[in-house]
N, CA, C and O atoms as CSV, one atom per row, in Angstrom:
chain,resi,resn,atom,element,x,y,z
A,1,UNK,N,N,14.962,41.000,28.959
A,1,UNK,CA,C,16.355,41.393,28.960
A,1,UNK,C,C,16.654,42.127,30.258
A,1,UNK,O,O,16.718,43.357,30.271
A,2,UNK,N,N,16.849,41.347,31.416
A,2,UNK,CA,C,17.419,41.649,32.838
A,2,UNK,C,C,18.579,41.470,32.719
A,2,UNK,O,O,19.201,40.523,32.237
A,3,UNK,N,N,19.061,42.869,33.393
A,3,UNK,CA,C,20.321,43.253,34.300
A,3,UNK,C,C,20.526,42.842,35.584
A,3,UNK,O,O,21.588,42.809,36.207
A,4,UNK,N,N,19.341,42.506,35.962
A,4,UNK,CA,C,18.895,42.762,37.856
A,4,UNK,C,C,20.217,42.210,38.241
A,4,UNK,O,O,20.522,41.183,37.636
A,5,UNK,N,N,20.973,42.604,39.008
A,5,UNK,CA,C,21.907,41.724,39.670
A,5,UNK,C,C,23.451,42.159,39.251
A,5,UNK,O,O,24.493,42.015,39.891
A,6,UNK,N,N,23.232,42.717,38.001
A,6,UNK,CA,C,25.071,42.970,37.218
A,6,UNK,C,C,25.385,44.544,38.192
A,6,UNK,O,O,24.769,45.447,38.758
A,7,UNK,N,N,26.576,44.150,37.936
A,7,UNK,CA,C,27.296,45.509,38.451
A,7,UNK,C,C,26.900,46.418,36.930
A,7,UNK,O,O,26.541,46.006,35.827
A,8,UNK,N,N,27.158,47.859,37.472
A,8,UNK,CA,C,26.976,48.535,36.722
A,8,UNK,C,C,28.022,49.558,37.507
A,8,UNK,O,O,27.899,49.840,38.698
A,9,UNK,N,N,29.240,50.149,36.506
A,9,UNK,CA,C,30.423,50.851,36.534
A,9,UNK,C,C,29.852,52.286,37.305
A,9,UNK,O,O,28.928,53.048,37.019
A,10,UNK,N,N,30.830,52.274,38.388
A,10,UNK,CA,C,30.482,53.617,38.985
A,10,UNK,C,C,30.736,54.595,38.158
A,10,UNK,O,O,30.012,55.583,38.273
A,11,UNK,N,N,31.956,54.623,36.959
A,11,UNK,CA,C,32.432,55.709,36.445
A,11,UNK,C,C,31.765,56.179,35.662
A,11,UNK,O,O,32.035,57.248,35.115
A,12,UNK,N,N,30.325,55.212,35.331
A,12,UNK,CA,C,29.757,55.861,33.982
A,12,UNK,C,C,29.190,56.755,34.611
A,12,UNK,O,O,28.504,56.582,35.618
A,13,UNK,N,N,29.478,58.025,33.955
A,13,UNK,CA,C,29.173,60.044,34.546
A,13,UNK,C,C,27.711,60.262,34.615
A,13,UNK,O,O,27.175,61.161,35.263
A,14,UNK,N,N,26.965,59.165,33.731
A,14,UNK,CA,C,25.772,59.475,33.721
A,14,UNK,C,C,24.710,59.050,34.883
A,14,UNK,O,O,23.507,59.314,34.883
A,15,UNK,N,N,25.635,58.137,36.141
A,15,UNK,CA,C,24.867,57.417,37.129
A,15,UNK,C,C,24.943,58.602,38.139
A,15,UNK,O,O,24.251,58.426,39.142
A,16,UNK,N,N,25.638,59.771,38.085
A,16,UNK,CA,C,25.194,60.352,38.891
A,16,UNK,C,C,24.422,61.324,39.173
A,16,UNK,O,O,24.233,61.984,40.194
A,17,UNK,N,N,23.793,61.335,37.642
A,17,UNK,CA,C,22.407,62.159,37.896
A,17,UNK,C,C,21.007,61.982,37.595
A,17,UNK,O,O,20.061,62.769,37.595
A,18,UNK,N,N,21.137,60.453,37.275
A,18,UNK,CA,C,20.229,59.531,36.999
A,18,UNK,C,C,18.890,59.487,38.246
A,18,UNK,O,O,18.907,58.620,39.119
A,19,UNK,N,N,17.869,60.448,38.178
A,19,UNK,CA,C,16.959,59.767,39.287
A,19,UNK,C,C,16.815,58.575,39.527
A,19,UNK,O,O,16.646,57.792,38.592
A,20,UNK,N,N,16.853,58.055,41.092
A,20,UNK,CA,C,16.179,57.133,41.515
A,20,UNK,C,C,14.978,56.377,42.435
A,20,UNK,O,O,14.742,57.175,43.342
A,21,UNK,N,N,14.383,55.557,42.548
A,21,UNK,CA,C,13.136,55.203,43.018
A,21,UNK,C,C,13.465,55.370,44.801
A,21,UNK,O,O,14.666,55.453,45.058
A,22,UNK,N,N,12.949,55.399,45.453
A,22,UNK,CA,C,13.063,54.681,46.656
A,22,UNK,C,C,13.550,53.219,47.277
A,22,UNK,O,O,13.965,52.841,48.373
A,23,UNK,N,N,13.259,52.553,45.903
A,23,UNK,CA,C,14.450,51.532,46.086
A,23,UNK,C,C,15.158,51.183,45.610
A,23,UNK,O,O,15.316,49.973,45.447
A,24,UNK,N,N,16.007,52.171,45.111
A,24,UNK,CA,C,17.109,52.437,44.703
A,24,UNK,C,C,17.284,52.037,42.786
A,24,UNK,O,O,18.364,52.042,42.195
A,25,UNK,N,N,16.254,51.801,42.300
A,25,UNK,CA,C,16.007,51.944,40.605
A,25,UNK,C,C,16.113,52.877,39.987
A,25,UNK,O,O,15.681,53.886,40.543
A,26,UNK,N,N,16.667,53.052,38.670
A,26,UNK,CA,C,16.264,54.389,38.222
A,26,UNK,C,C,15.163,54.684,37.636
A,26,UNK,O,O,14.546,53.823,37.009
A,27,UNK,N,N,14.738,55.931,37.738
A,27,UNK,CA,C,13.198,56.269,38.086
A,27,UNK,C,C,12.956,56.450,36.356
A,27,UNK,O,O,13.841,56.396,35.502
A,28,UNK,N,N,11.527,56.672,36.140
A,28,UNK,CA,C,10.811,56.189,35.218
A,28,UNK,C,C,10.444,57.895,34.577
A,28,UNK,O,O,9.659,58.726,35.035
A,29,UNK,N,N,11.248,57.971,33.506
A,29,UNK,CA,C,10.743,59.374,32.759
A,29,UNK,C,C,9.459,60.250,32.556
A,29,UNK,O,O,9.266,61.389,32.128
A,30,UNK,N,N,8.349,58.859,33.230
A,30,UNK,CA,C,6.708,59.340,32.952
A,30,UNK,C,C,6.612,60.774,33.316
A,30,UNK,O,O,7.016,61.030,34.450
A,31,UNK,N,N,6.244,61.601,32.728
A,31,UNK,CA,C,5.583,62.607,33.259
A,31,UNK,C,C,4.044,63.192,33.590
A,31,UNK,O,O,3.596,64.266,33.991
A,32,UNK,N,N,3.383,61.665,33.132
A,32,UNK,CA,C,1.982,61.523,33.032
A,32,UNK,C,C,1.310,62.538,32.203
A,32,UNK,O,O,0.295,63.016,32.711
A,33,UNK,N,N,1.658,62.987,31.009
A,33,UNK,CA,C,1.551,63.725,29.610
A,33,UNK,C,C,1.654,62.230,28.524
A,33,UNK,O,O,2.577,62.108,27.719
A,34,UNK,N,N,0.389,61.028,28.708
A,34,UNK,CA,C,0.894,60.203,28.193
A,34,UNK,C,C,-0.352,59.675,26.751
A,34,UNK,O,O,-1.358,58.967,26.762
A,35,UNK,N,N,0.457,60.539,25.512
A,35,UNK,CA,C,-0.113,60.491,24.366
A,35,UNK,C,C,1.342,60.344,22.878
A,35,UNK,O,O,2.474,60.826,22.934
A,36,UNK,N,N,0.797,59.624,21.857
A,36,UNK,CA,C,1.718,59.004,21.277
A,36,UNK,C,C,1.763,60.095,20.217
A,36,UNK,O,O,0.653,60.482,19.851
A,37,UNK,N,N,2.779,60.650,19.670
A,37,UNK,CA,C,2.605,61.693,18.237
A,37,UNK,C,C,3.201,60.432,17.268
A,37,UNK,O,O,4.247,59.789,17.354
A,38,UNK,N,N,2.165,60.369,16.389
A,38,UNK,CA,C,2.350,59.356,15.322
A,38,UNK,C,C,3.466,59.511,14.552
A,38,UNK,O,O,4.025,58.555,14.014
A,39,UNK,N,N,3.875,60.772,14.447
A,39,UNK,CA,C,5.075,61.202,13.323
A,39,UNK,C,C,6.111,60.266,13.497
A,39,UNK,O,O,6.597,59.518,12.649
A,40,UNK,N,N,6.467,60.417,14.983
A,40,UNK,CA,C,7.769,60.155,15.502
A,40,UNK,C,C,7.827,58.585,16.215
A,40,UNK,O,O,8.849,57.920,16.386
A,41,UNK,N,N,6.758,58.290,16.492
A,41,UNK,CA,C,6.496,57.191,17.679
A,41,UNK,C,C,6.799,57.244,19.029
A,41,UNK,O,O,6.859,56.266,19.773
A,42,UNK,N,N,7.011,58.536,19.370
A,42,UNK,CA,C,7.356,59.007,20.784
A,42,UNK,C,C,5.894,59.419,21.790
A,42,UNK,O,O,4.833,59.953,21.470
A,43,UNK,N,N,6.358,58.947,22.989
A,43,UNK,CA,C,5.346,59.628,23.599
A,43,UNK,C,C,5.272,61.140,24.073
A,43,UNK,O,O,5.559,61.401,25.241
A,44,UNK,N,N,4.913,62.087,23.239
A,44,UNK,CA,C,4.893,63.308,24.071
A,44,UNK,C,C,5.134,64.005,25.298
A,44,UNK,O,O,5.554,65.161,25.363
A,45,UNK,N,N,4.881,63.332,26.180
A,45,UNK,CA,C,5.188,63.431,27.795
A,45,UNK,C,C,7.170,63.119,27.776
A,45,UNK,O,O,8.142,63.865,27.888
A,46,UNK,N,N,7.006,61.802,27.597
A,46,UNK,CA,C,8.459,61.415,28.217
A,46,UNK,C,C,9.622,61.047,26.709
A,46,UNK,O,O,10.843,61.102,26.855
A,47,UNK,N,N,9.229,60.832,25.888
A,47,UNK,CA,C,9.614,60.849,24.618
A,47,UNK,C,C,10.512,59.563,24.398
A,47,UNK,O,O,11.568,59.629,23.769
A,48,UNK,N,N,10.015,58.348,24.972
A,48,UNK,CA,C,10.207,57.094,24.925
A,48,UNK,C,C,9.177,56.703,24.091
A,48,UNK,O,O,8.101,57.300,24.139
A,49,UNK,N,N,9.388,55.637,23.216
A,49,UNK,CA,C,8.647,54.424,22.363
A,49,UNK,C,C,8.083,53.834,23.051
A,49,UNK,O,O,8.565,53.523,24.140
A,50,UNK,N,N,6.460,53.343,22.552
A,50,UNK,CA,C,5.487,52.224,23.302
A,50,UNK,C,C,6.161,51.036,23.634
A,50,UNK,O,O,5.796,50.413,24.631
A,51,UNK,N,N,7.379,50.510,22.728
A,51,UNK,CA,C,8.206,49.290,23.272
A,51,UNK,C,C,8.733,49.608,24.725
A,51,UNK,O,O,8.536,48.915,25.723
A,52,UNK,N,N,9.584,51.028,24.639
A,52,UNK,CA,C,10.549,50.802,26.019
A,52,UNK,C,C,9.466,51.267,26.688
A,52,UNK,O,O,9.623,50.902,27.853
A,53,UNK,N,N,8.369,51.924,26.580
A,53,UNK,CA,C,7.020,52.456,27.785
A,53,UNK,C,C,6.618,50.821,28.695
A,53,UNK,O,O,6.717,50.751,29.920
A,54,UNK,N,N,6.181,49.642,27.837
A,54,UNK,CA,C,6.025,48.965,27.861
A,54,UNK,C,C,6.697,48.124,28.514
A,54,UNK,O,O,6.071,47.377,29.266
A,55,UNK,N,N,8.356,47.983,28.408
A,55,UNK,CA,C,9.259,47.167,28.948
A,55,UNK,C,C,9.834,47.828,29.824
A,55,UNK,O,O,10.982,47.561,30.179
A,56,UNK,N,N,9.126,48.816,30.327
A,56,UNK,CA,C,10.161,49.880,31.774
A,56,UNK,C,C,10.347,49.044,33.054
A,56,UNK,O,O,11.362,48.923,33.741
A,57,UNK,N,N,9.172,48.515,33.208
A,57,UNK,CA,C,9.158,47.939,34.574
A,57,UNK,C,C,9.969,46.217,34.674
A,57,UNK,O,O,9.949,45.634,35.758
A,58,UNK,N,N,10.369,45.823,33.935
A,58,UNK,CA,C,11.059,44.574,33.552
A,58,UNK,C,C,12.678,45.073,33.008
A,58,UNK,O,O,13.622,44.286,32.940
A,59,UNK,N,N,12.728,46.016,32.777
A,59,UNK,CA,C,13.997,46.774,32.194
A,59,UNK,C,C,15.131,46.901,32.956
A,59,UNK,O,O,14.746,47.785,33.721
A,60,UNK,N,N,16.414,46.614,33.342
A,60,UNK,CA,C,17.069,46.661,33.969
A,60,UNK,C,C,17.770,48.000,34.273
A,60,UNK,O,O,17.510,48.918,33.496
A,61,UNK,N,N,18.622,48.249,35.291
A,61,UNK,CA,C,19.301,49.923,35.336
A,61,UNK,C,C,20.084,50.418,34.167
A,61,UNK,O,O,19.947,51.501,33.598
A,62,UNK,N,N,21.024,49.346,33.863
A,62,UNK,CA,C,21.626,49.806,32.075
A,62,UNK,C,C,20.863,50.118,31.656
A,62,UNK,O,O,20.692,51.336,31.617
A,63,UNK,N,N,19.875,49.214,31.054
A,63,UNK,CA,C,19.110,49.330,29.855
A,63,UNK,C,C,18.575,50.909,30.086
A,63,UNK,O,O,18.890,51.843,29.348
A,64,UNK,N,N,17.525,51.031,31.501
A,64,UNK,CA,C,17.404,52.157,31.345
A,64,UNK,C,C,17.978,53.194,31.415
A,64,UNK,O,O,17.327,54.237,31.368
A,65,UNK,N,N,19.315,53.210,31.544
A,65,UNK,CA,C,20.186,54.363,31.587
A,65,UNK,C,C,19.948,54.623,30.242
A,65,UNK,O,O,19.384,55.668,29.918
A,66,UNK,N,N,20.430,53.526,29.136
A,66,UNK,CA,C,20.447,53.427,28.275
A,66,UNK,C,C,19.593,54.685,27.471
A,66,UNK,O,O,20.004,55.603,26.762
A,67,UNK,N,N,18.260,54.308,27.898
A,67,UNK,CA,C,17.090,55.715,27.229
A,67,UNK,C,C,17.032,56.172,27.292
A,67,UNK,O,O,16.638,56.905,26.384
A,68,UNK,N,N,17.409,56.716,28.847
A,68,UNK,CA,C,17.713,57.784,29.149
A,68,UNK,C,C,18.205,58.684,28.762
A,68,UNK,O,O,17.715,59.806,28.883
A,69,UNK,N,N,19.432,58.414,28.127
A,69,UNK,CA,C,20.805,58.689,27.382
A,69,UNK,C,C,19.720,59.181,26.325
A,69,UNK,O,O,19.204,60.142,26.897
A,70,UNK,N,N,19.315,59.086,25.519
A,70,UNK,CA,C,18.596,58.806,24.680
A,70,UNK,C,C,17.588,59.934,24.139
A,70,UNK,O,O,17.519,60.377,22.992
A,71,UNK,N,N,16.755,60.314,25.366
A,71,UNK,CA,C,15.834,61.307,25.350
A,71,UNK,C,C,16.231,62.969,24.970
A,71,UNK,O,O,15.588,63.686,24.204
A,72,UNK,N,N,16.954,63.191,25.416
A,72,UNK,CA,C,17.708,64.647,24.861
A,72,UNK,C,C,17.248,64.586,23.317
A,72,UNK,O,O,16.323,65.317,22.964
A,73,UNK,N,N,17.659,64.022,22.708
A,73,UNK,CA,C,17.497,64.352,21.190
A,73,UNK,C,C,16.456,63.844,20.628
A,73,UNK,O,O,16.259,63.872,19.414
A,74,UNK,N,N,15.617,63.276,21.564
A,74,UNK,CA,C,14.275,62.643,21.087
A,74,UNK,C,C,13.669,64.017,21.671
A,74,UNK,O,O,13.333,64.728,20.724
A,75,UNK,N,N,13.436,64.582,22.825
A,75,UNK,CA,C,13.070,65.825,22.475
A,75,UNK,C,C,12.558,67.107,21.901
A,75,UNK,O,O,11.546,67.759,21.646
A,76,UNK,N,N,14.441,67.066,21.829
A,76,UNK,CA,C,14.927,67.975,20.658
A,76,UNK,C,C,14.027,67.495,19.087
A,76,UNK,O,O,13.297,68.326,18.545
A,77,UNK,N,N,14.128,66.712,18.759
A,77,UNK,CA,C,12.818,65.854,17.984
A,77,UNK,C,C,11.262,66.763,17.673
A,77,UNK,O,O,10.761,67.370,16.726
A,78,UNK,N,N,10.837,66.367,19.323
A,78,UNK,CA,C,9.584,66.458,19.398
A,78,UNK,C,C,9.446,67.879,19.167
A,78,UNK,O,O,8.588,68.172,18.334
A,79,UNK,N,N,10.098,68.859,19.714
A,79,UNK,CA,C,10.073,70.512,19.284
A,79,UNK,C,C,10.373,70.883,18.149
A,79,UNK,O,O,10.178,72.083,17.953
A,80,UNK,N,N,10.783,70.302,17.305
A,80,UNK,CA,C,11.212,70.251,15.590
A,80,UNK,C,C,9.547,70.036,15.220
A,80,UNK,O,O,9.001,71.013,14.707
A,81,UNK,N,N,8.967,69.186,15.380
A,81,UNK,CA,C,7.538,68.792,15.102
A,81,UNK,C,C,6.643,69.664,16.075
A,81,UNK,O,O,5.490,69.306,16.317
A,82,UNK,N,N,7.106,70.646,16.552
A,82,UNK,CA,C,5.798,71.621,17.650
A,82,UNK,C,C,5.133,71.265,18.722
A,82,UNK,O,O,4.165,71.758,19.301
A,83,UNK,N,N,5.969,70.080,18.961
A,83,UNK,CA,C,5.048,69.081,20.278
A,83,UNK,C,C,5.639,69.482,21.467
A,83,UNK,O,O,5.177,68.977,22.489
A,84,UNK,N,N,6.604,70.316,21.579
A,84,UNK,CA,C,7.081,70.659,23.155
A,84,UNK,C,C,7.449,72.328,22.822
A,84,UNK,O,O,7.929,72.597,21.720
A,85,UNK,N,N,7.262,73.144,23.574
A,85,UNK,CA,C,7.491,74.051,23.861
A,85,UNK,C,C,9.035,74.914,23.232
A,85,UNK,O,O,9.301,76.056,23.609
């Protein structure tokens, strides 16, 4: 499921604080803290699913905005369960 190539709306608020790669992708949540808490199916480190861990590098800029979006309350999640600080 590629984007590569679509426009993607300047207005969405969230592209402008979206890290990006050096060539110009948005960058990859890893924080190399990379272990799975079974409860949740999140990875501890970045608090993405083994699916989207898996499909990052094939993933288009939506999509990953998309998870991005996403992670805040997956988080918020993981500290409910004692896994983050």
């Amino acid at each position: 499921m590629s984007d590569a190539g679509a426009p993607i709306p300047v207005s969405t608020p969230i592209l402008t604080t979206v890290p990006r790669t050096p060539e110009g992708r948005v960058a990859s949540p890893c924080i190399n803290i990379c272990r799975m808490h079974a409860p949740t199916g999140l990875c501890e480190g970045c608090a993405r699913t083994i699916t989207e861990i898996a499909g990052w590098g094939q993933a288009g800029d939506a999509e990953r905005i998309r998870i991005l979006a996403l992670l805040p309350e997956r988080r918020s999640l993981l500290k409910t369960h004692g896994v983050l600080p």
